[in-house]
Each structure stands twice: as structure tokens, then as C-alpha cells.
ROSE-4610 file (N, C-alpha, C; in Angstrom, 1 decimal, always signed):
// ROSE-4610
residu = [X/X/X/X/X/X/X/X/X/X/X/X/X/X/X/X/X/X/X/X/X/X/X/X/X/X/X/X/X/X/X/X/X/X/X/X/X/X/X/X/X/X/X/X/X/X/X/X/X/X/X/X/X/X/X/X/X/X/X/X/X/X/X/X/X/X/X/X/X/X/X/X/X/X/X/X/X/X/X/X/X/X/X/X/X/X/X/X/X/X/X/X/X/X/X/X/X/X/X/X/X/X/X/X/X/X/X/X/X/X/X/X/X/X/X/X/X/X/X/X/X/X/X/X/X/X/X/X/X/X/X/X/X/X/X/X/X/X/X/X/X/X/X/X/X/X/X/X/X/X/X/X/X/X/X/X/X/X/X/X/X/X/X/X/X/X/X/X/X/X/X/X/X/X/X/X/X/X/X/X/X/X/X/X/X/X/X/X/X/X/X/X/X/X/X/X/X/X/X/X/X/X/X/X/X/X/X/X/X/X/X/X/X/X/X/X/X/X/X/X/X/X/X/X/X/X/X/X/X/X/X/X/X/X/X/X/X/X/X/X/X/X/X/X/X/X/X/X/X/X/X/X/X/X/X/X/X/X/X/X/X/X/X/X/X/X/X/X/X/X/X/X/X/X/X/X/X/X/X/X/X/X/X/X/X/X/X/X/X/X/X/X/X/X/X/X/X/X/X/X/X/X/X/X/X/X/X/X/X/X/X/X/X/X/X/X/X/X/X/X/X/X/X/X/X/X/X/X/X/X/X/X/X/X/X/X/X/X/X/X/X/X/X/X/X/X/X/X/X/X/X/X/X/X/X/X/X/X/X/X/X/X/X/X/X/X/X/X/X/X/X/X/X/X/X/X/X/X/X/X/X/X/X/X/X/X/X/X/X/X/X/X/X/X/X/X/X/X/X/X/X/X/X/X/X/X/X/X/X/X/X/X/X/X/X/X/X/X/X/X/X/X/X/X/X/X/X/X/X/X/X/X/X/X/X/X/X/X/X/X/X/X/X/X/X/X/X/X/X/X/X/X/X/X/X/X/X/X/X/X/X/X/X/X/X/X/X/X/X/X/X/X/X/X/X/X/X/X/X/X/X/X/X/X/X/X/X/X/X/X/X/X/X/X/X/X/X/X/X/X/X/X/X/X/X/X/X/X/X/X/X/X/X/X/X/X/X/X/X/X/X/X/X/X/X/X/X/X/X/X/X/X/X/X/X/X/X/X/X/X/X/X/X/X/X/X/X/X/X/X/X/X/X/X/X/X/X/X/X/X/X/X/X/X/X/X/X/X/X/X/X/X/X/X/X/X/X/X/X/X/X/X/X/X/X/X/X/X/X/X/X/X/X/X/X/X/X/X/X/X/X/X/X/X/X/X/X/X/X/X/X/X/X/X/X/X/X/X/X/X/X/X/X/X/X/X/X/X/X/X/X/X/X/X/X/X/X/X/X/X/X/X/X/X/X/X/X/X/X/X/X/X/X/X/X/X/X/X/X/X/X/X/X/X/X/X/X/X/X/X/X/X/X/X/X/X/X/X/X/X/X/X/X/X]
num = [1/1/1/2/2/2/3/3/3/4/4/4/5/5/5/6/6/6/7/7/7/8/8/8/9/9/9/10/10/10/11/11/11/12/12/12/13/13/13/14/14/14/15/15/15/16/16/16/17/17/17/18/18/18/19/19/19/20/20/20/21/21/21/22/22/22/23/23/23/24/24/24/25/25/25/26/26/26/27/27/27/28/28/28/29/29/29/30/30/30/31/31/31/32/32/32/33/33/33/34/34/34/35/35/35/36/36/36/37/37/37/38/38/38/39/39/39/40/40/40/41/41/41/42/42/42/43/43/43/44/44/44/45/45/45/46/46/46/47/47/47/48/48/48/49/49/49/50/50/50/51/51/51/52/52/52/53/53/53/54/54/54/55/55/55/56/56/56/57/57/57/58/58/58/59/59/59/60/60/60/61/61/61/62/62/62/63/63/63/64/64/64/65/65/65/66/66/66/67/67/67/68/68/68/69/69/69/70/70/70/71/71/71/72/72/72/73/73/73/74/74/74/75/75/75/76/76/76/77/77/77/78/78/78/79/79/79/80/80/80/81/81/81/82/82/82/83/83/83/84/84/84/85/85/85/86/86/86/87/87/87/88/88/88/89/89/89/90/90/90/91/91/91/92/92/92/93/93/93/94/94/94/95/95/95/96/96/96/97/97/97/98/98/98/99/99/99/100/100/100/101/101/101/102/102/102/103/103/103/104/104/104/105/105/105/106/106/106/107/107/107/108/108/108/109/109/109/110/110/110/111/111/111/112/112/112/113/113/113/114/114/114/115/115/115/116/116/116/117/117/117/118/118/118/119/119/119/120/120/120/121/121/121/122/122/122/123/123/123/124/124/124/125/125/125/126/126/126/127/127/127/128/128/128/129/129/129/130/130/130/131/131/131/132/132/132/133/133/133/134/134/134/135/135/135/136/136/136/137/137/137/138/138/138/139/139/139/140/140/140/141/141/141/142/142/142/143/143/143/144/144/144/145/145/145/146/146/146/147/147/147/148/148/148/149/149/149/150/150/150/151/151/151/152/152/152/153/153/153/154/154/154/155/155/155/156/156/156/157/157/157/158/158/158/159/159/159/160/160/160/161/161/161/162/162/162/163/163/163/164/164/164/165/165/165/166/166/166/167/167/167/168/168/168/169/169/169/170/170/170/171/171/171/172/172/172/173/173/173/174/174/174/175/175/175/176/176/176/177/177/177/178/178/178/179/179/179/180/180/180/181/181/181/182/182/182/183/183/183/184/184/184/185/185/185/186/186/186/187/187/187/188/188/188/189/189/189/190/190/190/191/191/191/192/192/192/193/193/193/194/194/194/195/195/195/196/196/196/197/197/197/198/198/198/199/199/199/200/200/200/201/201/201/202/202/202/203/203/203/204/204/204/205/205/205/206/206/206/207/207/207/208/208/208/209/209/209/210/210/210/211/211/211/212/212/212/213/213/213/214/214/214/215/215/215/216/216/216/217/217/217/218/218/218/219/219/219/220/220/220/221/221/221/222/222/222/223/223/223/224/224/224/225/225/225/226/226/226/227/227/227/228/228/228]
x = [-22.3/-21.7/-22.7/-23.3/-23.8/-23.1/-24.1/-23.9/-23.1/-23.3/-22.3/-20.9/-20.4/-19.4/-18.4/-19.7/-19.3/-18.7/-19.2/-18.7/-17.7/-17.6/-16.2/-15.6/-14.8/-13.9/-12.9/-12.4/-11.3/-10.1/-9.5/-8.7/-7.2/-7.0/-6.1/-6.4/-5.4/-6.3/-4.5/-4.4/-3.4/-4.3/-2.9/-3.4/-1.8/-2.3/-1.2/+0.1/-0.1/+1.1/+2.1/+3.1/+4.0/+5.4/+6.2/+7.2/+8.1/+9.7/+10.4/+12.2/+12.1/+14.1/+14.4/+15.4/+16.5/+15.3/+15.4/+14.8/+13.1/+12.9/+11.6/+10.8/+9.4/+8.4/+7.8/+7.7/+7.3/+5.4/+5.2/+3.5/+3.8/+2.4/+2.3/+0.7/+0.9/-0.7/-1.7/-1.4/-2.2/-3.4/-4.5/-5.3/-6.6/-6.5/-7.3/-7.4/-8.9/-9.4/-9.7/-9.7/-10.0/-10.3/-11.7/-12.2/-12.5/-12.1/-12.7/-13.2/-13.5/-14.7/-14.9/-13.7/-13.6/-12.6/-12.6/-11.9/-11.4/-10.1/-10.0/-8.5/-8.9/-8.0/-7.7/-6.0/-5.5/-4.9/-5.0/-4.2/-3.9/-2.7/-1.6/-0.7/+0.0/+1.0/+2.0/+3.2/+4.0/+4.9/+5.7/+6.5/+5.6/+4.4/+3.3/+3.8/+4.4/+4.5/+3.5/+3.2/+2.0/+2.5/+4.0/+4.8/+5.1/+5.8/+6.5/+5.0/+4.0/+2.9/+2.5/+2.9/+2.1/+3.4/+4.6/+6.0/+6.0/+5.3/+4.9/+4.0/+2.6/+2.1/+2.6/+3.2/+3.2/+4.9/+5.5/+6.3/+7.7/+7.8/+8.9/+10.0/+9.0/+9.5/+8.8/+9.9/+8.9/+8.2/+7.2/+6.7/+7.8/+8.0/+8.5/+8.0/+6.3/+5.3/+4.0/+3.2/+2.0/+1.6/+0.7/+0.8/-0.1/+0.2/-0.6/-0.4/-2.1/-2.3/-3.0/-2.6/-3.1/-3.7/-4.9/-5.3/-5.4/-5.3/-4.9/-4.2/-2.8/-1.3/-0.6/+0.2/+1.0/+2.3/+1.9/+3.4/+4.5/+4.4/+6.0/+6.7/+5.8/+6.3/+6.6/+6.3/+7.2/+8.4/+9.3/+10.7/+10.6/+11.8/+11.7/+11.1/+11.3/+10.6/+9.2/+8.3/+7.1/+6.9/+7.4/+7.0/+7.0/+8.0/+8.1/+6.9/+6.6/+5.7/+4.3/+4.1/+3.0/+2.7/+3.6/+3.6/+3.1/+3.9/+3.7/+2.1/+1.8/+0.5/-1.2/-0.7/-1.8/-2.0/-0.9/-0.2/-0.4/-1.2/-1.0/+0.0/+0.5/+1.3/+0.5/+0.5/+0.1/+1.4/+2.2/+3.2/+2.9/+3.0/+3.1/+3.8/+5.5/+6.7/+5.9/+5.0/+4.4/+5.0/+6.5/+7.9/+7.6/+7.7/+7.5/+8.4/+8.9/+10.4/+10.3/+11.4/+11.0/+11.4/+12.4/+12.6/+11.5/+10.5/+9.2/+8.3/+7.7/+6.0/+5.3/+4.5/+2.8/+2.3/+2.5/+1.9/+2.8/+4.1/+5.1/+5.3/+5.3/+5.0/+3.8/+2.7/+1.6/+2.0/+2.2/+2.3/+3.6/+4.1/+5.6/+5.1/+3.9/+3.3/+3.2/+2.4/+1.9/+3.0/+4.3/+4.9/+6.3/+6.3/+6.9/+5.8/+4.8/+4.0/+4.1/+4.6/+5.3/+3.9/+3.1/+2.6/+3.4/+3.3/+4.2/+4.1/+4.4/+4.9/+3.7/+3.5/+2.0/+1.3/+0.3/-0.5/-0.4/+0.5/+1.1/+0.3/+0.9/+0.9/-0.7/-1.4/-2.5/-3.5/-3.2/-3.7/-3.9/-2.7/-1.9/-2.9/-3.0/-3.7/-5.5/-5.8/-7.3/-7.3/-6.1/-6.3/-6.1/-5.2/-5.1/-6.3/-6.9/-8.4/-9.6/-9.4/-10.3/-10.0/-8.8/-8.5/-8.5/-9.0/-8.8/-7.8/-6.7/-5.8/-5.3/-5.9/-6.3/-5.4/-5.1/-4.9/-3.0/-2.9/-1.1/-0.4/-0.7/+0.3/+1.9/+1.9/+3.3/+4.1/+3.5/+4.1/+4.6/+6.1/+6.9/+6.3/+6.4/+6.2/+6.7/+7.5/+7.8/+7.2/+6.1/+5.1/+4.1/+3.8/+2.7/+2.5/+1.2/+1.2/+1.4/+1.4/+1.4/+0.1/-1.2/-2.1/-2.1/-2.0/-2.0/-0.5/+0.5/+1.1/+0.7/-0.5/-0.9/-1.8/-2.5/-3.1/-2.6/-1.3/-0.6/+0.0/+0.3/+0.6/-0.6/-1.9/-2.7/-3.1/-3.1/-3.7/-2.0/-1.4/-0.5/-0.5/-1.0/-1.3/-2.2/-3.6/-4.7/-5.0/-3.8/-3.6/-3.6/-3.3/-3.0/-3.8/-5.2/-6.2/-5.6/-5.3/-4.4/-5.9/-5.4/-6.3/-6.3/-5.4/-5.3/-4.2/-4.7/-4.1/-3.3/-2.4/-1.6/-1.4/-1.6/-1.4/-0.9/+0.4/+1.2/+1.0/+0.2/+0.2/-0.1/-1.4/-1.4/-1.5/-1.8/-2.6/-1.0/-0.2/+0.6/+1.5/+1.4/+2.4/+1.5/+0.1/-0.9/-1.5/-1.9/-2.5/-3.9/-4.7/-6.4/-7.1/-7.4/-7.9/-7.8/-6.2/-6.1/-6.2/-5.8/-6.1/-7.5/-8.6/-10.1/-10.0/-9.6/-9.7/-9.3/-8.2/-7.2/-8.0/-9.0/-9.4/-10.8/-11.7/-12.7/-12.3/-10.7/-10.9/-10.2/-9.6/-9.0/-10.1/-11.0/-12.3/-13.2/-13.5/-14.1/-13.4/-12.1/-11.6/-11.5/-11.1/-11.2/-12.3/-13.6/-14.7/-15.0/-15.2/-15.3/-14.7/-13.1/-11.9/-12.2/-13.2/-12.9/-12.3/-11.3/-10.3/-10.3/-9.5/-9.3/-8.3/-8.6/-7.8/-7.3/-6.2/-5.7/-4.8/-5.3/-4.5/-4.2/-2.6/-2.3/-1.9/-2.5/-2.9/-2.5/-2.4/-2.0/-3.6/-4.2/-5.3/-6.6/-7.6/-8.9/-9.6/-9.2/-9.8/-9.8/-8.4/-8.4/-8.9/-9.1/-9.5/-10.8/-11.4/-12.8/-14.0/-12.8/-13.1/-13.4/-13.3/-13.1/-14.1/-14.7/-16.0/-15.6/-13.9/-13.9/-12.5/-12.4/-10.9/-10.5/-9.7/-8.9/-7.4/-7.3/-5.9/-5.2/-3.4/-2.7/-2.0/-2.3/-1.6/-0.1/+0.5/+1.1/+0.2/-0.7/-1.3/-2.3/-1.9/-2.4/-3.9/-4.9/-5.4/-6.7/-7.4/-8.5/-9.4/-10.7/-11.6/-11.5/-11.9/-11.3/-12.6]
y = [+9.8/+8.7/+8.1/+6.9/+6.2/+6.0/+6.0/+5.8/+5.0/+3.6/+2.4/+2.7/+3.4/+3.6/+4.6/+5.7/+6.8/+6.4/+5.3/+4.6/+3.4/+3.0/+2.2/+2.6/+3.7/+4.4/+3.7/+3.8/+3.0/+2.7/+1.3/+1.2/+1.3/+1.2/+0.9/+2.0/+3.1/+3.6/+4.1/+3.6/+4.3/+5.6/+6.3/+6.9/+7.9/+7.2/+7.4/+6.8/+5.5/+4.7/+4.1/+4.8/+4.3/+3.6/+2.3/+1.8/+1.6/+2.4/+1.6/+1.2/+0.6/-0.2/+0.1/+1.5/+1.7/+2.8/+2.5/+3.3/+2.6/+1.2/+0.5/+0.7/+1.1/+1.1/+0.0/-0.8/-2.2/-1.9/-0.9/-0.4/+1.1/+1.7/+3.1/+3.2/+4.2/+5.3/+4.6/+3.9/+2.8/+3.2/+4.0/+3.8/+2.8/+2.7/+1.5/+1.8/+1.5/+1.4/+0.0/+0.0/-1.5/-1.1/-1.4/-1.6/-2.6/-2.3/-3.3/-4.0/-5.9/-6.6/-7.0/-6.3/-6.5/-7.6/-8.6/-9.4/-9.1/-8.7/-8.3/-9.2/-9.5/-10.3/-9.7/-10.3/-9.2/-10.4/-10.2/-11.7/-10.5/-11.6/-11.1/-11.8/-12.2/-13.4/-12.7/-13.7/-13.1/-12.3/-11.7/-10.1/-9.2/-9.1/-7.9/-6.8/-7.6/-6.6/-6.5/-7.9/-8.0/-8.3/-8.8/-9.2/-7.7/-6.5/-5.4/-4.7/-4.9/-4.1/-4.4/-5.7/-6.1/-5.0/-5.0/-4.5/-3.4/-2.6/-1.0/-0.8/-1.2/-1.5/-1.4/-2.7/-2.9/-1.9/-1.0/-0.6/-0.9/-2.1/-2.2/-1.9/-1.2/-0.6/+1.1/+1.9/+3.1/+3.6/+3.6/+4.3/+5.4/+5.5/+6.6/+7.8/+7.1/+8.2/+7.7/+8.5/+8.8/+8.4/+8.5/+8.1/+6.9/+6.3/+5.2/+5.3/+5.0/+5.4/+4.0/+3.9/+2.9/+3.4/+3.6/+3.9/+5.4/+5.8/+7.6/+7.9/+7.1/+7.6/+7.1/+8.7/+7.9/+7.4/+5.9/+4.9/+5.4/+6.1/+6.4/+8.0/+8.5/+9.4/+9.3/+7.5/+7.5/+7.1/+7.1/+6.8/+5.0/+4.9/+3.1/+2.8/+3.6/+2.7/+2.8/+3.8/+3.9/+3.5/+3.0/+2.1/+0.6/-0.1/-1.4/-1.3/-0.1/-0.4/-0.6/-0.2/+0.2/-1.6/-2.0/-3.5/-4.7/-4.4/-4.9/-5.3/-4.0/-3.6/-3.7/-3.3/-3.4/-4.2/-5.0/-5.6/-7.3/-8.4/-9.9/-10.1/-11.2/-11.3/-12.9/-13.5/-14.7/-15.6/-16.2/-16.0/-17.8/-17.7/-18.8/-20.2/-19.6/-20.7/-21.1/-20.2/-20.1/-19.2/-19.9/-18.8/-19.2/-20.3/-20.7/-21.3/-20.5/-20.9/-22.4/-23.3/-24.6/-24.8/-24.4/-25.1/-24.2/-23.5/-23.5/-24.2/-24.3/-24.9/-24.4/-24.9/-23.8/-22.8/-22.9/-21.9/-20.6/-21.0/-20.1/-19.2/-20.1/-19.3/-18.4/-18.5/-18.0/-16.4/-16.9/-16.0/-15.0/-14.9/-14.0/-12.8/-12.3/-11.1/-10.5/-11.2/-10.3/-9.9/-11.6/-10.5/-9.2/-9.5/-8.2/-7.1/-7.2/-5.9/-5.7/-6.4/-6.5/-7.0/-8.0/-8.8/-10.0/-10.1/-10.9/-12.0/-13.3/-14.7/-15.5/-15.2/-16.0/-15.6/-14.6/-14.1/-14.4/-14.3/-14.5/-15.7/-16.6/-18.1/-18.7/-17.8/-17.9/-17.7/-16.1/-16.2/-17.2/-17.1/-18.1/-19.5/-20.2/-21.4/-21.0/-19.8/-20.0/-19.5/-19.0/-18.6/-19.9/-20.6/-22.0/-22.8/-22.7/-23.6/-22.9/-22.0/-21.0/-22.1/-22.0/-22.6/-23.9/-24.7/-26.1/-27.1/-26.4/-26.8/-26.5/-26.9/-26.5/-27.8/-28.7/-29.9/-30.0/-29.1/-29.5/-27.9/-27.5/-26.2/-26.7/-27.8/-28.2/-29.0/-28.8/-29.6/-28.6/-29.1/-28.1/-28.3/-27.0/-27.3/-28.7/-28.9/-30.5/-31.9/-31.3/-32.5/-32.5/-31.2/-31.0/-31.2/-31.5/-31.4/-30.0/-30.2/-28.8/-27.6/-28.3/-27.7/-27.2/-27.9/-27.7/-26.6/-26.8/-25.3/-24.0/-24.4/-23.2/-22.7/-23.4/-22.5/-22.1/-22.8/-22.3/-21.0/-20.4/-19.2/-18.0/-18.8/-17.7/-17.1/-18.2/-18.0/-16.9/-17.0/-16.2/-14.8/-14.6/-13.5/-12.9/-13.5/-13.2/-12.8/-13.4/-13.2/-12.0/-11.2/-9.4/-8.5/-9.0/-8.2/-7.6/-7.4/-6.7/-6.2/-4.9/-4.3/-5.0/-4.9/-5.5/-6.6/-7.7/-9.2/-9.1/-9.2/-9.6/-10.7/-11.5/-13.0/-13.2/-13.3/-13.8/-15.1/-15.5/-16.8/-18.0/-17.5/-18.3/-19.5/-20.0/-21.6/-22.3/-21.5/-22.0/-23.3/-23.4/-24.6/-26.2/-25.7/-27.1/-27.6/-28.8/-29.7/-29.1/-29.5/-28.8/-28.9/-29.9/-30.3/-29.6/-29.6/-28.4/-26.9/-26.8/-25.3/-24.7/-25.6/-25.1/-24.9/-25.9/-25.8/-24.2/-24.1/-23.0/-21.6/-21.8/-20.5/-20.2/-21.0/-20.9/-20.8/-21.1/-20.5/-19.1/-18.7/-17.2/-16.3/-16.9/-16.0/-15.9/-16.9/-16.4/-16.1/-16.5/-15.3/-14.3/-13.7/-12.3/-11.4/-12.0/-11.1/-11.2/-12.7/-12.5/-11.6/-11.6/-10.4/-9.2/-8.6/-7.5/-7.0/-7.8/-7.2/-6.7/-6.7/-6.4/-7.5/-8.3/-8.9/-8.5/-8.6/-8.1/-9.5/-10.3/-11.7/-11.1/-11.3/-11.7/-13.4/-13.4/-14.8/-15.0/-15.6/-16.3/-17.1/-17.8/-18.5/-18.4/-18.8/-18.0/-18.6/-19.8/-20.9/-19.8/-19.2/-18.8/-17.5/-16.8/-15.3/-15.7/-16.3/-17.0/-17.0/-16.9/-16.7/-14.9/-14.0/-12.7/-12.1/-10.7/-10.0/-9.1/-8.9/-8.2/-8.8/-8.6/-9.5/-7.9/-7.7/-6.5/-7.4/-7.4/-7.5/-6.8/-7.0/-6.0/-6.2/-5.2/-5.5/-4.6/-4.7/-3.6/-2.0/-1.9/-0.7/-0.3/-0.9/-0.9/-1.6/-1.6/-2.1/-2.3/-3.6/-3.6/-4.5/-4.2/-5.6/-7.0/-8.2/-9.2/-9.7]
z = [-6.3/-5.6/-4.6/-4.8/-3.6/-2.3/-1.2/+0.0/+0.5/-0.1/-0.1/-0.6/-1.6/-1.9/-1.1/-0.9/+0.3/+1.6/+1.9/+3.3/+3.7/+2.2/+1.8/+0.7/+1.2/+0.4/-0.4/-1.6/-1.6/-0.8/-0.5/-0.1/-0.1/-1.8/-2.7/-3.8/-4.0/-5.1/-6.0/-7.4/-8.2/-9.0/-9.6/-10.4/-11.3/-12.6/-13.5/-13.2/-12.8/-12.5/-13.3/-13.5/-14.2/-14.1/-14.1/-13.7/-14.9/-14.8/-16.1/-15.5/-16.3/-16.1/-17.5/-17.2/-18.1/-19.0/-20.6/-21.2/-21.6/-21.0/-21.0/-20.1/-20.4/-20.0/-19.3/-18.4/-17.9/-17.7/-17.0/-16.9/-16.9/-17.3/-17.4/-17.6/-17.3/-17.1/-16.4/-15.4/-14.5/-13.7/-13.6/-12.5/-12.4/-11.0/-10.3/-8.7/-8.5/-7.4/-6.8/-5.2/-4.8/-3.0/-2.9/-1.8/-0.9/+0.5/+1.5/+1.0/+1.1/+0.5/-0.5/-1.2/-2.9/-3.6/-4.1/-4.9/-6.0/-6.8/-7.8/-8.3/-9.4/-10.3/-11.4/-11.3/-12.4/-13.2/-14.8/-15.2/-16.1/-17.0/-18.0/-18.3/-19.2/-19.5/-18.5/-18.7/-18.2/-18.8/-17.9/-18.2/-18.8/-18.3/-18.4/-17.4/-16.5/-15.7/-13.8/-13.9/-12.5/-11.4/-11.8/-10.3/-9.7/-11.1/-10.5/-9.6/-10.2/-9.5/-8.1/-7.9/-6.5/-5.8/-6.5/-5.6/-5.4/-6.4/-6.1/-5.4/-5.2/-4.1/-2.6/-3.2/-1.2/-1.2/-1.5/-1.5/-1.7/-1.8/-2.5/-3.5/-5.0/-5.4/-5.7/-6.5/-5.9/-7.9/-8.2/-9.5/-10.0/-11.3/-11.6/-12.4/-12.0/-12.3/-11.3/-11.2/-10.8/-9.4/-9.1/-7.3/-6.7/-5.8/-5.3/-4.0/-3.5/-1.7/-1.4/+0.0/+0.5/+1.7/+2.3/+3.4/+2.8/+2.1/+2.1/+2.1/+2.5/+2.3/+1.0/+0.7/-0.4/-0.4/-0.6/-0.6/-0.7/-2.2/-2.4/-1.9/-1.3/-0.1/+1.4/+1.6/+2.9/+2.9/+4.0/+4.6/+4.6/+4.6/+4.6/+5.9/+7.2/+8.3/+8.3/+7.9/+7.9/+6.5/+5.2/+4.7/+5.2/+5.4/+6.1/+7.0/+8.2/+9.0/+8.4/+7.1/+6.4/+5.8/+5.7/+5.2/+6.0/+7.3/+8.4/+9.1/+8.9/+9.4/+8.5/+7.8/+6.7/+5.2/+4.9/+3.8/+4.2/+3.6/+3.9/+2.5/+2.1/+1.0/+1.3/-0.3/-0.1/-1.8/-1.6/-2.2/-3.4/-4.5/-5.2/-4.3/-4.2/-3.9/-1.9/-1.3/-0.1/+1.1/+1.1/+1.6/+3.1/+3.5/+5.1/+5.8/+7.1/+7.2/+7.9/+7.0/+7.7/+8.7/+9.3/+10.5/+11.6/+11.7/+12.2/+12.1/+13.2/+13.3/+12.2/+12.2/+11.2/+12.0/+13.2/+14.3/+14.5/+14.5/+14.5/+13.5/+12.1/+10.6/+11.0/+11.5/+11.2/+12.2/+13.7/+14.2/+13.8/+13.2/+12.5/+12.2/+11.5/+11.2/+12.4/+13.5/+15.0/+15.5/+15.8/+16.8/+16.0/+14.6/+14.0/+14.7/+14.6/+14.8/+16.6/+17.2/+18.6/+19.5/+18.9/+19.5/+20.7/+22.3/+22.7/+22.1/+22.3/+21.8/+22.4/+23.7/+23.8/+22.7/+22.9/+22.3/+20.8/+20.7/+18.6/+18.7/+19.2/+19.5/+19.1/+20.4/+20.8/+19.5/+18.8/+17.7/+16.6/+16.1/+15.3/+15.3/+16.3/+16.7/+16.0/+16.2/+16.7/+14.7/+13.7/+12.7/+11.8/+12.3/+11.4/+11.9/+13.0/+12.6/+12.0/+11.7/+10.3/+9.7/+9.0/+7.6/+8.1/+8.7/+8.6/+9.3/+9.7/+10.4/+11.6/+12.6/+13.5/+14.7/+14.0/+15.0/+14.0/+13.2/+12.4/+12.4/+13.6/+14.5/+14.8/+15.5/+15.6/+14.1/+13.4/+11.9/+11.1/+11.4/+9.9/+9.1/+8.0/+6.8/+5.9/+6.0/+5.1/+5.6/+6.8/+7.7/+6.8/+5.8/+5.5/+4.0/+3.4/+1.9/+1.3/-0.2/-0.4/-0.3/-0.5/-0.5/+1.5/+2.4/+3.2/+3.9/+3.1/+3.2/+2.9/+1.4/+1.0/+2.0/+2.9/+4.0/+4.8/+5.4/+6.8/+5.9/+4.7/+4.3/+4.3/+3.9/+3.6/+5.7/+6.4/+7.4/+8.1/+7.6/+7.9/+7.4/+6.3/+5.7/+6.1/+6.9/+7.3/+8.8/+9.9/+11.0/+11.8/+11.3/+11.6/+11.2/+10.4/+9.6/+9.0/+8.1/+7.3/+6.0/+5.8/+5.2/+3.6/+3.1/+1.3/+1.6/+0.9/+0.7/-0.7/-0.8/-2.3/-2.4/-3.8/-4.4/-4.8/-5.8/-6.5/-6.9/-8.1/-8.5/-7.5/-6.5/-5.1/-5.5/-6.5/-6.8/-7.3/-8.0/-9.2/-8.8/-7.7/-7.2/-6.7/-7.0/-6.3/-7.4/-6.9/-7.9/-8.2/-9.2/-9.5/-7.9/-7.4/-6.1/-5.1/-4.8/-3.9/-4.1/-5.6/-5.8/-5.5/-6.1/-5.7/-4.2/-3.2/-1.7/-1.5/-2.1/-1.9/-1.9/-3.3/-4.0/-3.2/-2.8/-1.9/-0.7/-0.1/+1.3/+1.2/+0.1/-0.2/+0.2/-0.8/-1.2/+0.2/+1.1/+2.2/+3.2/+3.8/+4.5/+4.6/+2.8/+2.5/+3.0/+2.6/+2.7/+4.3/+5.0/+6.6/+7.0/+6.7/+7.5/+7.4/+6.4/+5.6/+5.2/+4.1/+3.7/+2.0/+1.7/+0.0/-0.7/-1.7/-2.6/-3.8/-4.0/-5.4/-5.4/-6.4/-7.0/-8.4/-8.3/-10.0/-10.3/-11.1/-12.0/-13.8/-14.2/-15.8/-15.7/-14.3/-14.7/-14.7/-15.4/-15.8/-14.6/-14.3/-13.5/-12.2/-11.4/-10.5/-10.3/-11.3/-11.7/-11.7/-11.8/-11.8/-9.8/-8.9/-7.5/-7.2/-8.1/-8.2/-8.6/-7.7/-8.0/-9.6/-9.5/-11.1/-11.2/-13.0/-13.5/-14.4/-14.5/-15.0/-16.1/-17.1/-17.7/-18.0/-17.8/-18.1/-19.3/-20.0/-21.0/-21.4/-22.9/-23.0/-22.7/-23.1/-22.9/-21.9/-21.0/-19.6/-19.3/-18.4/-17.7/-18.5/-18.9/-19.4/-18.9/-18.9/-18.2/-19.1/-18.1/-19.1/-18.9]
């Protein structure tokens, strides 16, 4: 094992992951690694099974085989409160539909991660402001979401996701709701927040275009995980 790898252990690690409803198999015999710094795209049509994965993951749902650690803990051996806290803390979510409550600011949206994590309301605030002028928006803090375009929701979400340092970022189809124009904005500022923050990306995608911003592409298939 090199030194480099020795010192950025994985972050995300399955192994033998399997999820099913009823007598169906949805994924099985799953393993995969993903480190700090690392961009990884996962495509597959749909009903492959890539939404239930981001959900096992971030704990949502629990495998009904094999194990997945995040940080060195395994997911589906905690309690709901130290999972939820595990989400809170180390988990960004970056969502297709974006999921931004409207009757908030962009600043307010952004800060919602901190003060769950019991950041006060200044300080959220304060964050919040200094994370939407990363992404560009820096001067449309007080603008609901419906003030804003769509491409410009897609960042008041990602800068939400990114606020808390959160160790692994999840994507869900982040581009799937923007026009080509904004999607590129979208996919170039994914990709260098990620690596500035040092964090981990795992995007699932249908697009080659968007899987295309990613240091590795993985597809899922019926028979689990293959390079694409």
C-alpha cells in the first residue's frame, strides 16, 4: 500500500452490500471504496438501484447484507440518534428537485445544516453568507428561492451541502432539473468545492456528460458494480 493511500484511508468503504424488497434483489455483493478528494460517479439507468444506495449510505435504509462504514463506523449498527447525528455531521446531500424551503432566504437555507448541528443563528448566518459567495452568490442571501433561477438554486443547495464540511457529499441526479448552461456552471463548481473542502463525492447520474466531472465512473448494473 502506498503512503498516499496509507494517509487517506478510505472514507466510504462497502463490502458485500446487499439490499432487497420482498423476494427481489435491488443490489447485491456491492464493494467499493471512496476517499477524501475523490470524485466518484456512479451511472445506471434507472431502477438499477442508485437512489436506494445513496439511502443505505447515508442511513436511511439499512442493507440486508454486508457492511458499510463511514469514518470507520458501521452505519447499520447505529441507533437512530447517532445515525441521524452521523448525517448531520458528516453527510452533504445535493438533491436533483434541490429541496429548499421556500419561504427562507438562501442564507437561511444554507445555514439549516449548522444550526441542526447547534451552531447559534448568528454564526449559522455568518457562515452561510461567507459560503454562498464561494459559489457566486454572495450579494442573493436574502432571495427566496422562487427570486432565483434554477441554476442559481442549484448552488444555494450545493453551498448548503458544503457548509458544515461534511466529510462525503451525495448527488442525486444534481444537474437533472437545469438547462445544458447551467448544468456545466453546476458541474465545475461541484467539482472544485469538493476537492478545496476536502471532501468525498459520490454522484449518481444516467449522464455521461455529468459523470464526465469525476476522477472514476463505476456502473451499476444488474450484477453489480463495473468500471464504465
Amino acid at each position: 500500500m502506498s503512503d498516499a493511500t496509507e494517509s487517506n484511508p478510505p472514507m466510504l468503504r462497502l463490502q458485500g452490500v446487499g439490499k432487497r424488497y420482498g423476494t427481489r434483489w435491488v443490489l447485491r455483493n456491492l464493494d467499493l471504496e471512496l476517499r477524501r478528494g475523490e470524485l466518484l460517479a456512479l451511472l445506471g439507468e434507472s431502477g438499477a438501484g442508485k437512489s436506494t444506495l445513496l439511502n443505505l449510505i447515508a442511513g436511511l435504509e439499512a442493507p440486508d447484507e454486508g457492511r458499510i462504514e463511514l469514518d470507520g463506523k458501521a452505519v447499520q449498527a447505529l441507533n437512530d440518534d447517532a445515525s441521524a447525528a452521523l448525517r448531520r455531521h458528516a453527510l452533504g446531500f445535493v438533491f436533483q428537485a434541490f429541496h429548499l424551503i421556500p419561504h427562507m432566504s438562501a442564507a437561511r437555507n444554507v445555514a439549516i445544516p449548522l444550526m441542526l448541528n447547534g451552531v447559534s443563528p448568528g454564526q449559522a448566518l455568518a457562515a452561510a453568507g461567507n459560503m454562498l459567495a464561494e459559489v457566486g452568490l454572495g450579494d442573493r442571501g436574502d432571495s427566496l428561492p422562487a427570486q432565483l433561477s434554477g441554476g442559481e438554486q442549484q448552488r444555494v443547495a450545493l453551498a448548503r451541502a458544503l457548509v458544515h464540511a461534511p466529510a462525503l457529499l451525495l448527488a442525486d441526479e444534481p444537474t437533472g432539473n437545469l438547462d445544458p448552461a447551467s448544468a456545466d456552471v453546476a458541474l465545475r463548481l461541484l467539482a472544485t468545492q469538493v476537492r478545496e473542502h476536502g471532501a468525498a463525492l459520490l454522484m449518481v447520474t444516467h449522464s455521461e456528460h455529468a459523470a464526465a466531472i469525476a476522477d472514476r465512473r463505476l456502473r451499476l448494473g444488474s450484477d453489480g458494480l463495473h468500471t464504465a
